[in-house]
C-alpha positions as CSV (number, residue, x, y, z in Angstrom):
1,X,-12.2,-13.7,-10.9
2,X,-13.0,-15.1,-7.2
3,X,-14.9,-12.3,-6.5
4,X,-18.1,-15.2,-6.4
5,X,-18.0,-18.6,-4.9
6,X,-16.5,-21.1,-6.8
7,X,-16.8,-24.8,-7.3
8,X,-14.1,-27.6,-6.2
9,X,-13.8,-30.6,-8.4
10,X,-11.0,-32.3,-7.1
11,X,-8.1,-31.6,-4.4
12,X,-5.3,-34.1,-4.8
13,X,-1.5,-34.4,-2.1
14,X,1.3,-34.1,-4.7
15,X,3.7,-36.9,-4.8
16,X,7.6,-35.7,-4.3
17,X,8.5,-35.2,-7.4
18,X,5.8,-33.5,-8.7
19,X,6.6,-31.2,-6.1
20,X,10.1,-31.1,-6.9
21,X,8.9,-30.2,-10.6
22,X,6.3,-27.3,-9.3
23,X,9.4,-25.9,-6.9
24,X,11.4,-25.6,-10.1
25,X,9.0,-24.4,-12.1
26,X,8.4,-21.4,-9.9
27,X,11.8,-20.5,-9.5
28,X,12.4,-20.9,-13.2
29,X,9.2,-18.5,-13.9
30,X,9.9,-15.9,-11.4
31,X,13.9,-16.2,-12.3
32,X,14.4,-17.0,-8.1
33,X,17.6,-18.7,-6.7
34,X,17.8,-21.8,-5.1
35,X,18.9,-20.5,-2.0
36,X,15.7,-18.2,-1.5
37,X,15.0,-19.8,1.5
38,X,11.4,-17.8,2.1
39,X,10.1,-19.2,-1.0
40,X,11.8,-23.0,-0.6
41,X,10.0,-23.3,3.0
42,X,6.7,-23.3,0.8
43,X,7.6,-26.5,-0.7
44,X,9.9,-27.8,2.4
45,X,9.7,-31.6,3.0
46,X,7.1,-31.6,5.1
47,X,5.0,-29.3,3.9
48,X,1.4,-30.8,2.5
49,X,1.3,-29.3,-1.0
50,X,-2.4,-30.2,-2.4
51,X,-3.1,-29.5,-6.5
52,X,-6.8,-28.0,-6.3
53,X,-9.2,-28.0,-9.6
54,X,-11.9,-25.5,-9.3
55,X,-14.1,-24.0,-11.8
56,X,-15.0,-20.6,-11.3
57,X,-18.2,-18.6,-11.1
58,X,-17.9,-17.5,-14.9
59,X,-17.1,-21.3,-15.8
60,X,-13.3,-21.0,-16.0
61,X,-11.2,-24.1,-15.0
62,X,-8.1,-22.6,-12.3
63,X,-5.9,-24.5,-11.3
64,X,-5.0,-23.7,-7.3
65,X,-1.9,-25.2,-5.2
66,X,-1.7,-25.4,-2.1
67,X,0.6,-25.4,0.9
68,X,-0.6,-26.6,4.2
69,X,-4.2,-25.9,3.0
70,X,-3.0,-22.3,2.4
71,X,-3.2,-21.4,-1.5
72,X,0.2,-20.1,-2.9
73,X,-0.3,-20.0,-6.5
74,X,-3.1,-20.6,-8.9
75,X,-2.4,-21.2,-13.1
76,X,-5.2,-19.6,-15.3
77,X,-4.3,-20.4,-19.0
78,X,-0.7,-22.1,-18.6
79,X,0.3,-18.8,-16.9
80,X,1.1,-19.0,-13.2
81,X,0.6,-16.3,-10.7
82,X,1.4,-15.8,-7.0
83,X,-1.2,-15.5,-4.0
84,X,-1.3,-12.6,-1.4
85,X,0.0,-15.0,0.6
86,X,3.0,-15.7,-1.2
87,X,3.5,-12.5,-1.9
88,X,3.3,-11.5,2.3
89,X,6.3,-13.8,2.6
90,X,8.3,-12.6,-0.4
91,X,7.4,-8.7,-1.3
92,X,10.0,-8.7,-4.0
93,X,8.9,-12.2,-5.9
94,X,6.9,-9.6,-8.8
95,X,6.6,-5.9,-9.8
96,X,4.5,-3.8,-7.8
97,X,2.1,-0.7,-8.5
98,X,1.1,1.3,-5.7
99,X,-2.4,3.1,-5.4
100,X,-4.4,5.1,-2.9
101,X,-6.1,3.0,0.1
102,X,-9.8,4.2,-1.0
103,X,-9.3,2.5,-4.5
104,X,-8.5,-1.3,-2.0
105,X,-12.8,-1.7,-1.3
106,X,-13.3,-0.5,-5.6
107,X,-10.7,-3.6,-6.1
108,X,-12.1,-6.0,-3.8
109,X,-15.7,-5.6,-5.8
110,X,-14.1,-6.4,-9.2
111,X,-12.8,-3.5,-10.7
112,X,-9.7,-3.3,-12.1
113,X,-6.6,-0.5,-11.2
114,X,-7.0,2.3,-13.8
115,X,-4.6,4.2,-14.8
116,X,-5.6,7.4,-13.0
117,X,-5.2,5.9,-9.8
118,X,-1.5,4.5,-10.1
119,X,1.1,6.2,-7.9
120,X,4.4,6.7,-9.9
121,X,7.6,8.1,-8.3
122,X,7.8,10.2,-11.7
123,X,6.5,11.5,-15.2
124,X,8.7,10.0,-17.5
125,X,9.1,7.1,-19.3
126,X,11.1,5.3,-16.5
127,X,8.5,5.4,-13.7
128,X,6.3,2.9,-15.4
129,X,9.4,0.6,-15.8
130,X,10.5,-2.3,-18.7
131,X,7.4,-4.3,-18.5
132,X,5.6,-6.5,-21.4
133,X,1.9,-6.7,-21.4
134,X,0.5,-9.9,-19.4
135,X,3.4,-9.8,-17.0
136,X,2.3,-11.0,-13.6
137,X,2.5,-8.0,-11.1
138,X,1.2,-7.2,-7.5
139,X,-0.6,-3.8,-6.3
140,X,0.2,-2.2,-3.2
141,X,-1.1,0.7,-1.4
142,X,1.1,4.2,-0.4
143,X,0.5,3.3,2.9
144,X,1.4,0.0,3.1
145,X,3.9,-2.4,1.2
146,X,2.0,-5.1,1.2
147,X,0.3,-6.8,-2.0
148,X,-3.2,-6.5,-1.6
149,X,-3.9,-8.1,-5.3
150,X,-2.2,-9.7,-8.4
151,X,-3.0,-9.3,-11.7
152,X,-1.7,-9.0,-15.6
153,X,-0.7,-5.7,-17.0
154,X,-3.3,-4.5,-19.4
155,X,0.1,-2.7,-21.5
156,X,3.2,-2.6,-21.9
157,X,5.3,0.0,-20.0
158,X,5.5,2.5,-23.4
159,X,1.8,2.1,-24.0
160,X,1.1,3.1,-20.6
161,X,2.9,6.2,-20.7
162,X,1.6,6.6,-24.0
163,X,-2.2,6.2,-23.1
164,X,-2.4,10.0,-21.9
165,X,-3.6,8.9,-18.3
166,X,-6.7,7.0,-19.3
167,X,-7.4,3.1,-19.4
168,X,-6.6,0.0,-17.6
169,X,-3.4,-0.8,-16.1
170,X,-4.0,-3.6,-14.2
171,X,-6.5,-6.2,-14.8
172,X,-6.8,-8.1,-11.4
173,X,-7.5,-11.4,-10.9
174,X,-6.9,-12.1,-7.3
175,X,-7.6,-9.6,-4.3
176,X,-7.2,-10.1,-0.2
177,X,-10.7,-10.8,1.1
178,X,-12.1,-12.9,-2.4
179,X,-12.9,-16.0,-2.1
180,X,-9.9,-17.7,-2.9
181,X,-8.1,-15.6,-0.1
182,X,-11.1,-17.2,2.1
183,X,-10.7,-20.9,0.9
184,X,-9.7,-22.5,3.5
185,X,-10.9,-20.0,6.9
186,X,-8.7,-21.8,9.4
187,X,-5.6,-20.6,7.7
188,X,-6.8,-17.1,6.7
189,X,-4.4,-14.1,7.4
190,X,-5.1,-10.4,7.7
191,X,-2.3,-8.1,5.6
192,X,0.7,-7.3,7.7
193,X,2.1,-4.1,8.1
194,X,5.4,-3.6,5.7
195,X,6.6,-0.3,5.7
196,X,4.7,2.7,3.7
197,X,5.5,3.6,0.1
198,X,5.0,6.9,0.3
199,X,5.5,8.1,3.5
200,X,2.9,10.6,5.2
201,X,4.7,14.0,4.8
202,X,5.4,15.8,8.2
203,X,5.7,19.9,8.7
204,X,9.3,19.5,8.1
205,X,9.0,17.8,4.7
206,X,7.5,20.6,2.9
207,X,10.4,22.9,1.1
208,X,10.2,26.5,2.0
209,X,8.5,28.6,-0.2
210,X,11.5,30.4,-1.3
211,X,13.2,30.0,-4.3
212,X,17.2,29.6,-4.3
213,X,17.5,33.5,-6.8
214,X,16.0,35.2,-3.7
215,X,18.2,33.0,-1.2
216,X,21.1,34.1,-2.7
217,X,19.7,38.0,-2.6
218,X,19.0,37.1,1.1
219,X,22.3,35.5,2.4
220,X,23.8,39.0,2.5
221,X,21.5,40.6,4.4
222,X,21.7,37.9,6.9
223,X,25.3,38.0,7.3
224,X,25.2,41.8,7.9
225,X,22.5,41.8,10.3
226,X,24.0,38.9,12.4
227,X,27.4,41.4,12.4
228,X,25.5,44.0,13.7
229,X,24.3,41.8,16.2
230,X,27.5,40.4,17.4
231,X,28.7,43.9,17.6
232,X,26.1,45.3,19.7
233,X,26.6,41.9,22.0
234,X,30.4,43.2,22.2
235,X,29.8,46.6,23.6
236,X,26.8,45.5,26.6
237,X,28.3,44.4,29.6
238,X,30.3,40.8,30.7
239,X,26.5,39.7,32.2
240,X,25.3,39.2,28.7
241,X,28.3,37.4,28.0
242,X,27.8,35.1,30.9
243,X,24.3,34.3,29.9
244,X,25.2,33.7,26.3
245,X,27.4,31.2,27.8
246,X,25.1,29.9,29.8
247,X,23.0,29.3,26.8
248,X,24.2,25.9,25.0
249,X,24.5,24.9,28.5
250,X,20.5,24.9,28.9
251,X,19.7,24.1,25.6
252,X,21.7,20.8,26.2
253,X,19.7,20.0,29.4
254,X,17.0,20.4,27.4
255,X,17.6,17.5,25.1
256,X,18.8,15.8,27.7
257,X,15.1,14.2,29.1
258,X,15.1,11.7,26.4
259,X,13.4,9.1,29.0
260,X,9.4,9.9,28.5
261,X,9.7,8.3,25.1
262,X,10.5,4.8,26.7
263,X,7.4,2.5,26.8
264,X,6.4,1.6,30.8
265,X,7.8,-0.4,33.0
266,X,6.9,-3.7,34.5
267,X,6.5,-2.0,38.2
268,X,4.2,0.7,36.5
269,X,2.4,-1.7,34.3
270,X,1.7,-3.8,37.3
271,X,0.8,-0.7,39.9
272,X,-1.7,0.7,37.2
273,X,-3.1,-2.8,37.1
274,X,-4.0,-2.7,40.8
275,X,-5.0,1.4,40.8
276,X,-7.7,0.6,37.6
277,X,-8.7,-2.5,39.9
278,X,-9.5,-0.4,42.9
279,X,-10.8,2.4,41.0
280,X,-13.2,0.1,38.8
281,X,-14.2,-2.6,41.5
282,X,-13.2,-1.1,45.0
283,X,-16.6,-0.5,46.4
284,X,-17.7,-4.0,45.2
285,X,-14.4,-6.2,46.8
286,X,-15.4,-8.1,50.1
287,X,-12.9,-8.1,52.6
288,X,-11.3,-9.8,54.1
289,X,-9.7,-11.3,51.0
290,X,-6.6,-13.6,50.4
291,X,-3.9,-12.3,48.3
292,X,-3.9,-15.2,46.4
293,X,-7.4,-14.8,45.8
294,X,-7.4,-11.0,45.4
295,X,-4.3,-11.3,42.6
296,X,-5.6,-13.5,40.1
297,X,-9.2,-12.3,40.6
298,X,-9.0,-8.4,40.2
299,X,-5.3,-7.4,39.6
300,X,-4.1,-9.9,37.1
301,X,-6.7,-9.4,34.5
302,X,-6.0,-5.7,34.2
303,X,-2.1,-6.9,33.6
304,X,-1.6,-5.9,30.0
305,X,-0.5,-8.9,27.6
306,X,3.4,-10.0,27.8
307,X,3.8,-8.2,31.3
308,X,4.8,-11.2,33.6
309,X,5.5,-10.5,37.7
310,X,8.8,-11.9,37.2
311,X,10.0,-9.4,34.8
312,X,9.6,-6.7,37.3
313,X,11.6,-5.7,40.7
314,X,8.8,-7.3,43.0
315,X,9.9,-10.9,41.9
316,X,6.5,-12.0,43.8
317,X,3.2,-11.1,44.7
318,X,3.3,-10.7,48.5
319,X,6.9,-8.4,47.5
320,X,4.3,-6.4,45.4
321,X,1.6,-6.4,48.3
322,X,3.9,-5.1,50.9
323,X,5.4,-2.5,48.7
324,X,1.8,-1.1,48.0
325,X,0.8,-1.7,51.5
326,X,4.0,0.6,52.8
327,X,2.9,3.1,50.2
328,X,-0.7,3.5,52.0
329,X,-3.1,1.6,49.3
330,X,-4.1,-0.6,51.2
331,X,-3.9,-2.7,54.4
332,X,-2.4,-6.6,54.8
333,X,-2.4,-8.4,58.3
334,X,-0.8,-11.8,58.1
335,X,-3.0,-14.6,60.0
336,X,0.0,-17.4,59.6
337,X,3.3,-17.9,58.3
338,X,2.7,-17.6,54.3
339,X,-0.5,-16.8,54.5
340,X,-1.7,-13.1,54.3
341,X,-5.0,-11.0,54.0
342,X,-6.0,-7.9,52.2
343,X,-7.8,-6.7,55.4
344,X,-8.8,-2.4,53.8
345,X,-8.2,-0.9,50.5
346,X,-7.7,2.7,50.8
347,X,-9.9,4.4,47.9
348,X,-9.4,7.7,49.1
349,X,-5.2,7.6,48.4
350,X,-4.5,10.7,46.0
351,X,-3.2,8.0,43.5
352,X,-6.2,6.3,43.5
353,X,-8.2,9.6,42.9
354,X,-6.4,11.3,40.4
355,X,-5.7,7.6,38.4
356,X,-8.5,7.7,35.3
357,X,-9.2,3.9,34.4
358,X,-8.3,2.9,30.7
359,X,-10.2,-0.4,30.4
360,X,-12.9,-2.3,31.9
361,X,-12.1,-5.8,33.1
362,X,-13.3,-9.2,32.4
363,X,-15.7,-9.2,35.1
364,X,-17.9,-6.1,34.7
365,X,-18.3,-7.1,30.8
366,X,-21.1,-7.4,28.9
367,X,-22.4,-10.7,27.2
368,X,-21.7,-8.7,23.9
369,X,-18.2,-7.8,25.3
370,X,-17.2,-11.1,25.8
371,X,-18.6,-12.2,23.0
372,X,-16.4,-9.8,21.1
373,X,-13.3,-10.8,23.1
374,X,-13.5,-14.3,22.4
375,X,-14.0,-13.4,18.6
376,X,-10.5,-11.5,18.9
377,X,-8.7,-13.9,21.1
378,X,-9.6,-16.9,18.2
379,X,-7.5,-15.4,15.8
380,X,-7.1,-14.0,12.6
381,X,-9.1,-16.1,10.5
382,X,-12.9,-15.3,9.7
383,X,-15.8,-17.4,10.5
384,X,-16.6,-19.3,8.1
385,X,-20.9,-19.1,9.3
386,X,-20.9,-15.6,8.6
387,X,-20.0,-13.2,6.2
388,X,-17.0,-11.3,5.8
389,X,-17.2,-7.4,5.1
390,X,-13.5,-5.3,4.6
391,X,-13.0,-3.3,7.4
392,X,-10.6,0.0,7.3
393,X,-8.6,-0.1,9.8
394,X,-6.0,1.9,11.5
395,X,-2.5,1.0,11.9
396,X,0.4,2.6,14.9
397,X,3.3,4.0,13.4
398,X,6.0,5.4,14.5
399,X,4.5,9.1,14.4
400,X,1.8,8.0,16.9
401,X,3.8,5.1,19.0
402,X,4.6,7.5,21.7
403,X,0.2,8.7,21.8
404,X,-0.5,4.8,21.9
405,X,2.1,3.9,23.7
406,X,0.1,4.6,27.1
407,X,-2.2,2.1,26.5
408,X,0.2,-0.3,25.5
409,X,-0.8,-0.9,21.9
410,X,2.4,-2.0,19.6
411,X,4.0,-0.4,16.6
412,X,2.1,-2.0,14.1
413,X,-1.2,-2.9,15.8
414,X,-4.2,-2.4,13.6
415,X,-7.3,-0.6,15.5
416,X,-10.6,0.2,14.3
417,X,-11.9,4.2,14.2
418,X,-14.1,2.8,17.7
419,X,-11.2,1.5,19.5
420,X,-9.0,5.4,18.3
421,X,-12.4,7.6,19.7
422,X,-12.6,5.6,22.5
423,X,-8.4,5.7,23.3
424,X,-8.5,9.7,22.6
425,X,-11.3,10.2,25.4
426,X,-9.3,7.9,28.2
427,X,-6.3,10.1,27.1
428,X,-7.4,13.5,27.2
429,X,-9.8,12.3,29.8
430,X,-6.8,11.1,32.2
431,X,-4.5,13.6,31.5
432,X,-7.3,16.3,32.2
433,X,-7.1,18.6,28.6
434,X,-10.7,19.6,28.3
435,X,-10.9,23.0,28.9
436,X,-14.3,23.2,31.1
437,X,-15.6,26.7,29.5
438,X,-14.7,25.9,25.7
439,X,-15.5,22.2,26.0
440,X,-12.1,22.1,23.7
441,X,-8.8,19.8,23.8
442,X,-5.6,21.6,25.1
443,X,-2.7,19.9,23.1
444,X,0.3,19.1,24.8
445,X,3.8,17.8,23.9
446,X,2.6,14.2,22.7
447,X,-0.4,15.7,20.5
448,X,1.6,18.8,19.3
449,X,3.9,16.1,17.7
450,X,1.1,14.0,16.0
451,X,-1.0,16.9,14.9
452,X,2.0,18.9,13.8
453,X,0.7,22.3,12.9
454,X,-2.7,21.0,11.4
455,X,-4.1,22.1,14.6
456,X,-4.4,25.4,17.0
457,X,-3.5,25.3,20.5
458,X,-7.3,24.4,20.9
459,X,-9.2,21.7,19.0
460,X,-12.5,19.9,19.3
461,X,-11.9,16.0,20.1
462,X,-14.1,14.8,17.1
463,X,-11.3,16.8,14.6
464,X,-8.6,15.7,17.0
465,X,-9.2,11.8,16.7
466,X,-9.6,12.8,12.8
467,X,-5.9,14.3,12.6
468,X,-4.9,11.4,14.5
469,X,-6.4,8.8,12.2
470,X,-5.0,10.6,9.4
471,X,-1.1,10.5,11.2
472,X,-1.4,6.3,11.5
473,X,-1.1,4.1,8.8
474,X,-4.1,2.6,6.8
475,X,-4.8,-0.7,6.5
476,X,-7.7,-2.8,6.1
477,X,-8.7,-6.0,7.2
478,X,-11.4,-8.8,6.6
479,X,-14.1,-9.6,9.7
480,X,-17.0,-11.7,10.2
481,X,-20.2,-9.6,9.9
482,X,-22.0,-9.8,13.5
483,X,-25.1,-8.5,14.4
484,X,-28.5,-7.7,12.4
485,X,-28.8,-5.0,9.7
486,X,-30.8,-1.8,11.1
487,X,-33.6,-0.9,8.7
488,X,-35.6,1.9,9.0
489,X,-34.6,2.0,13.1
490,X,-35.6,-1.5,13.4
491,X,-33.7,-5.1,13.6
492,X,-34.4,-6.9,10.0
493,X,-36.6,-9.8,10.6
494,X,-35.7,-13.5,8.9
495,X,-38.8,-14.8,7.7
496,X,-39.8,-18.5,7.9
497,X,-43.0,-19.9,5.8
498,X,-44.2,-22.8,3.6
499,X,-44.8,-23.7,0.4
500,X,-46.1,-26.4,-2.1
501,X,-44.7,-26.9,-5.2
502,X,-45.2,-29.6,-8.0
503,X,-46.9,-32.7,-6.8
504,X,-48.4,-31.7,-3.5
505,X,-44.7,-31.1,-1.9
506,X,-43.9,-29.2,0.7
507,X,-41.0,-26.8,1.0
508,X,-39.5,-24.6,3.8
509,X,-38.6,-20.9,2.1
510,X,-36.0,-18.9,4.6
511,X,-35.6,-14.9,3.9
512,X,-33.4,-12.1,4.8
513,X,-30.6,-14.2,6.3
514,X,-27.8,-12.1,4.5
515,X,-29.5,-9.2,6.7
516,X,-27.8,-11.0,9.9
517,X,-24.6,-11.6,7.9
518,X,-25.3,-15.4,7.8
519,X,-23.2,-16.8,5.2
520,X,-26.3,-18.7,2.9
521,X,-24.2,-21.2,1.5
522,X,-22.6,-22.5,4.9
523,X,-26.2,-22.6,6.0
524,X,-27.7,-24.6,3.2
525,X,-24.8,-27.1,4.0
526,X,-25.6,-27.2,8.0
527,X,-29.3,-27.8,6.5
528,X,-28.8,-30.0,4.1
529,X,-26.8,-31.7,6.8
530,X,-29.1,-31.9,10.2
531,X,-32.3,-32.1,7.9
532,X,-30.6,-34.7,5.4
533,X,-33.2,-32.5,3.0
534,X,-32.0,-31.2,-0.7
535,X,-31.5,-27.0,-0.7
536,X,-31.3,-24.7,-3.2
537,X,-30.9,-21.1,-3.0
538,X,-33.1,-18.8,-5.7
539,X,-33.5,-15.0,-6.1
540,X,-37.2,-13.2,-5.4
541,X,-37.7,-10.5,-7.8
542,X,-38.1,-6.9,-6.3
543,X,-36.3,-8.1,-2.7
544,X,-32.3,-8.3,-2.2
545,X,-30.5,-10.8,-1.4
546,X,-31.4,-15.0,-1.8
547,X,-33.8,-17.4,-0.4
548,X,-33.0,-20.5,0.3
549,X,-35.3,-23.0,-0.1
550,X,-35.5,-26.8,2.0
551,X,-37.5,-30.0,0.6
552,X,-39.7,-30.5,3.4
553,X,-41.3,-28.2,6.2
554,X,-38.2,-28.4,8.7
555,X,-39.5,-24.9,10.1
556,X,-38.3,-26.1,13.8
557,X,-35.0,-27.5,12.5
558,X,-34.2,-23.8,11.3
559,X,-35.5,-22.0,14.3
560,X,-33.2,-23.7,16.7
561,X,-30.1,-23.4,14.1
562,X,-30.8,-20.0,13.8
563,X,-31.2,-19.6,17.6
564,X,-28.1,-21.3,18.9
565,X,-25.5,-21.4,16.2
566,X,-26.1,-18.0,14.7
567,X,-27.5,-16.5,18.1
568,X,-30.2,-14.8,15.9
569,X,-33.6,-13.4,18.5
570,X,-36.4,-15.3,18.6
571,X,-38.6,-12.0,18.5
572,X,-36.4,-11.7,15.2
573,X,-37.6,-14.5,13.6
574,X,-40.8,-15.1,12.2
575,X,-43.0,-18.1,10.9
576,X,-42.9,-20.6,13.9
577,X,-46.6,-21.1,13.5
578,X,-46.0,-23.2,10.3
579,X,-44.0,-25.8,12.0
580,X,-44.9,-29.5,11.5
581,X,-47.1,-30.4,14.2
582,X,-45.5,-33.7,16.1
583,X,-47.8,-36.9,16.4
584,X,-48.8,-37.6,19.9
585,X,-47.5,-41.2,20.7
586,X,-50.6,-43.7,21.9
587,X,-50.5,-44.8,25.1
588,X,-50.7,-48.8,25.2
C-alpha cells in the first residue's frame, strides 16, 4: 500500500483530549491495560501526536498518527493497524506469522505472504491459531522476532488449514523500508535484533539416528561390555588404578580455563591501540614528539568505542607511557617537570612484529572512507537525497560472539557480508591459519565451534566466511544508495539537454539520475526550489527509470546541484554546452 510515494493533504497537533480518546481507543482495540506503560509512553503528556491525511498512490484516503513525527498507527477503512514502529516497542501488541528471511525483499516489493512460505510450529489445526479473517497481525522472520510488516489475514485460522497449502495468508499493507516507514527520515529506525524464532540448529540438536526398539536391544550389550571392562581394569595392576584416578582430576582442569571467553580488557584494548599505531604509522611519526601530542594524534583513534583510560589500571597517559616504555616499545626522556617526549619507538619489538593490524585509522583514510564513516557515525536514519535500497545484513549472535569478539563488535551488531570477508582475513591473517602449501584455513578452537562439523580440519576462506554468515543471525536493513550504477564496465552518465515545447518555451530535460540513486522527487523539490521554476517528472518509452523535466533552460543550476550536493563527476555528466549563455554587462 506505501510501496509508491504518497500524497500529504493535511498534518494537524491533536488537542488533549482527542488524544486521550485515540489512547483509549487503542487500548480498547488491541484489548491492552492501562498500565502497559510501553504503549502509554506513545501518547505521554509531552509527546507531539500529529493526525496526518494522506492519499495514497492507488487514490486511497489513510489516515496516519503520529508521535514525535514517528508514525504509530494508520486507519484504512475504520480499521486501525499498528506501525513497525509500534510494534518494535511492543512485540506482543498483535499475532505474528513467521517466514523465511529471503521472502523480507519479495514483501518489501508488494507481494503478499503466501501460504507456502509460513513457518508453523505444527501440522494441525492449532498451529494456525483462533483467528477471524481481517484480524490485524504482524509477520516476523525465523531469525528474528521482530515485525518486519502488518497486515489483514486473508482467512480464518480453519480456512487456512483447510486451503491445502496454497493461497494468501497475509495481505500486507505496511512493510519496514515503504514509504510510510520513510516518512519522516530524521526519525527512521533500522529493525532491532529480538531474539530468533526458530533457532539455528547446532550438531547437538539433531536426534541420533537410532530409534528407541533398537536402544532397548542395545542397552544390554552396553552393560555387559562395560562389566567386562571393569573386570579386566580389576585384574591389571594398582598403576592403572592410580591413573584412572587421576582421570576426573584432569578432565576438571580441563574445564577449568573458562577465562578466553571473557571479552578484552581495558589494558589490552589500549596496548593493541598503540601496537596497530606503530605497526600502521611507525615509519611515518617524527620524533621527537610530545605525549600529549603523540596520544590523541595516533593512539587514541585506534581506541575502540566505550574504552575510556580511566577504566583501565594506567589511570593516565604518562602511567601508560612509562609502562610501555619499561616494556621496551619505545623510549620517553622528560625535558621538565610534567612535560615528557616520545624520543624512539622500537618497531623491531617481537610484539610489534608478530601484532597483525585490524583496522586502518582516521588518518591514512581515503576521501571515500571518510565519506563512509561520517555516513555511519550520522545515524540510523537514511538520507532523504538518495534512494534507499534493503540491504541483508548480518547480525552477531551468541554462536559467533566469541569469533567477533576480537574485534570488539557487540552481540547484536549488524555487519554487512564486506565488513564479515574482511574480519575473517584480519583473523585468520593474525592468528597465522593459512597453511602456505594448500593455501587452506586451519580451524582452531573458536572456528571449530562456529563451523561445528560443516567443515573438515581444512577449508578454503571463501566457504569459511560462508559457514560463518550462515551461523549469525539475518537481518536486513534500509541504506542510502551511494555511488553510480556500473553498466556495461562503465559509470552511467546523467544527461543534460533542451527542449522547446508549446509556444516557443524552453525546457531543461535531466536523465538517468535514479542510475546515481538520486532520489527524483527530492530533487524536483531542491529544483523547483533554487530555480523557483515548475518540474514535472514523465516516463520516456524504451528507457528506465523518469525524466524530470524544468520550465526554463537552468542547465547550470543542475550542474552545480548535481556537483556539490549529490557529489556526482563532472566527466559524468553531460550537456553543459546547452547552458544559457550570461549577458556581458556594458561598461559605462
Amino acid at each position: 500500500m506505501f510501496i509508491k510515494p504518497f500524497k500529504i493533504k493535511s498534518n494537524i497537533l491533536v488537542t488533549g483530549s482527542e488524544k486521550k480518546r485515540l489512547r483509549q481507543r487503542v487500548f480498547a482495540e488491541f484489548c491492552r491495560s492501562e498500565s502497559d506503560t510501553v504503549l502509554a509512553e506513545l501518547f505521554g503528556n509531552r509527546t507531539k501526536v500529529c493526525t496526518v491525511k494522506i492519499v495514497t498512490y492507488h487514490e486511497e484516503s489513510v489516515t496516519v498518527y503520529t508521535s514525535d513525527k514517528r508514525p504509530i498507527f494508520f486507519e484504512l477503512n475504520g480499521k486501525l493497524l499498528p506501525t513497525v514502529y509500534t510494534l518494535w516497542a511492543c512485540p506482543d501488541l498483535v499475532p505474528a506469522f513467521t517466514t523465511h528471511p529471503t521472502v523480507l525483499p519479495k514483501l518489501a516489493n508488494g507481494a503478499d505472504l503466501m501460504i507456502p512460505g509460513v513457518v508453523k510450529q505444527g501440522t494441525n489445526l492449532a498451529s494456525w491459531g483462533r483467528h477471524q479473517r481481517d484480524d490485524v497481525v504482524a509477520v516476523n522472520l525465523t531469525s528474528n522476532r521482530a515485525a518486519v510488516a502488518v497486515g489483514l489475514l486473508a482467512h480464518s485460522s480453519s480456512d487456512l488449514y483447510m486451503c491445502g497449502g496454497h493461497g494468501v495468508c497475509v495481505r500486507v499493507m505496511h512493510v519496514f523500508g515503504d514509504k510510510l516507514w520513510g516518512m519522516e527520515p530524521s526519525v527512521c529506525q533500522q529493525v532491532p535484533i529480538l531474539g530468533t524464532v526458530v533457532s539455528v540448529p547446532k550438531d547437538s540438536d539433531f536426534p541420533p539416528l537410532v530409534s528407541e526398539s533398537t536402544k532397548k536391544v542395545e542397552e544390554p550389550v552396553k552393560e555387559l561390555s562395560q562389566a567386562l571392562n571393569n573386570a579386566n581394569l580389576n585384574s591389571e595392576p594398582t598403576d592403572s588404578d592410580s591413573d584412572s584416578a587421576e582421570q576426573p582430576d584432569e578432565d576438571e582442569e580441563k574445564t577449568e580455563p573458562v577465562e578466553e571467553d571473557k571479552p578484552p580488557s581495558a589494558d589490552e584494548l589500549i596496548r593493541g591501540a598503540l601496537l596497530n599505531a606503530l605497526k600502521l604509522h611507525g615509519k611515518k611519526i617524527t620524533l621527537p614528539l610530545l605525549t600529549s601530542t603523540f596520544y590523541p594524534q595516533y593512539v587514541q583513534p585506534e581506541i575502540p568505542e566505550g574504552v575510556e583510560m580511566k577504566k583501565s589500571s594506567y589511570k593516565k597517559v604518562g602511567t601508560f607511557f612509562k609502562q610501555m616504555a619499561e616494556e621496551g616499545l619505545l623510549e620517553i626522556r622528560e625535558e621538565k617537570k610534567g612535560i615528557e617526549k616520545v624520543t624512539s619507538l622500537n618497531l623491531e619489538h617481537p610484539a610489534v612484529l608478530s601484532f597483525y593490524p585490524y583496522k586502518a585509522s582516521a588518518k591514512g583514510a581515503t576521501e571515500s572512507d571518510a565519506a563512509a564513516a561520517a555516513a555511519a557515525a550520522s545515524g540510523p536514519a537514511s538520507n532523504p537525497l538518495l534512494l534507499t535500497k534493503m540491504t541483508e545484513m548480518y547480525a552477531v549472535n551468541e554462536r559467533t560472539s566469541k569469533l567477533f569478539g576480537c574485534f570488539n563488535v557487540a552481540i547484536g551488531k549488524a555487519l554487512e557480508p564486506t565488513q564479515i570477508r574482511n574480519y575473517m582475513r584480519d583473523y585468520v591473517g593474525r592468528n597465522k591459519l593459512i597453511d602456505p602449501n594448500t593455501k587452506l584455513v586451519t580451524l582452531d578452537e573458536t572456528l571449530k565451534d562456529v563451523c561445528g562439523a560443516a567443515c573438515g580440519e581444512l577449508v578454503a576462506l571463501n566457504e569459511l566466511t560462508e559457514t560463518v554468515m550462515n551461523s549469525m543471525t539475518s537481518t536486513f536493513e534500509m541504506k542510502s544508495q551511494k555511488g553510480p550504477v556500473m553498466k556495461s564496465g562503465k559509470r552511467a552518465v546523467v544527461h543534460l539537454t533542451t527542449a522547446t515545447r508549446s509556444g516557443n518555451k524552453k525546457v531543461t530535460l535531466i536523465s538517468n539520475l535514479a542510475d546515481y540513486g538520486i532520489n527524483v522527487g527530492e530533487f524536483a523539490k531542491a529544483v523547483k526550489l533554487g530555480a523557483a521554476a515548475s518540474t514535472t517528472m514523465t516516463e520516456v518509452p524504451g528507457t528506465k527509470g523518469e525524466q524530470l523535466m524544468v520550465q526554463g533552460n537552468h542547465i547550470k543550476f543542475v550542474f552545480e546541484l548535481l556537483t556539490t550536493t549529490y557529489q556526482v563527476p563532472k566527466a559524468c555528466i553531460t550537456g553543459l554546452e546547452f547552458a544559457k549563455e550570461q549577458k556581458k554587462k556594458k561598461k559605462k
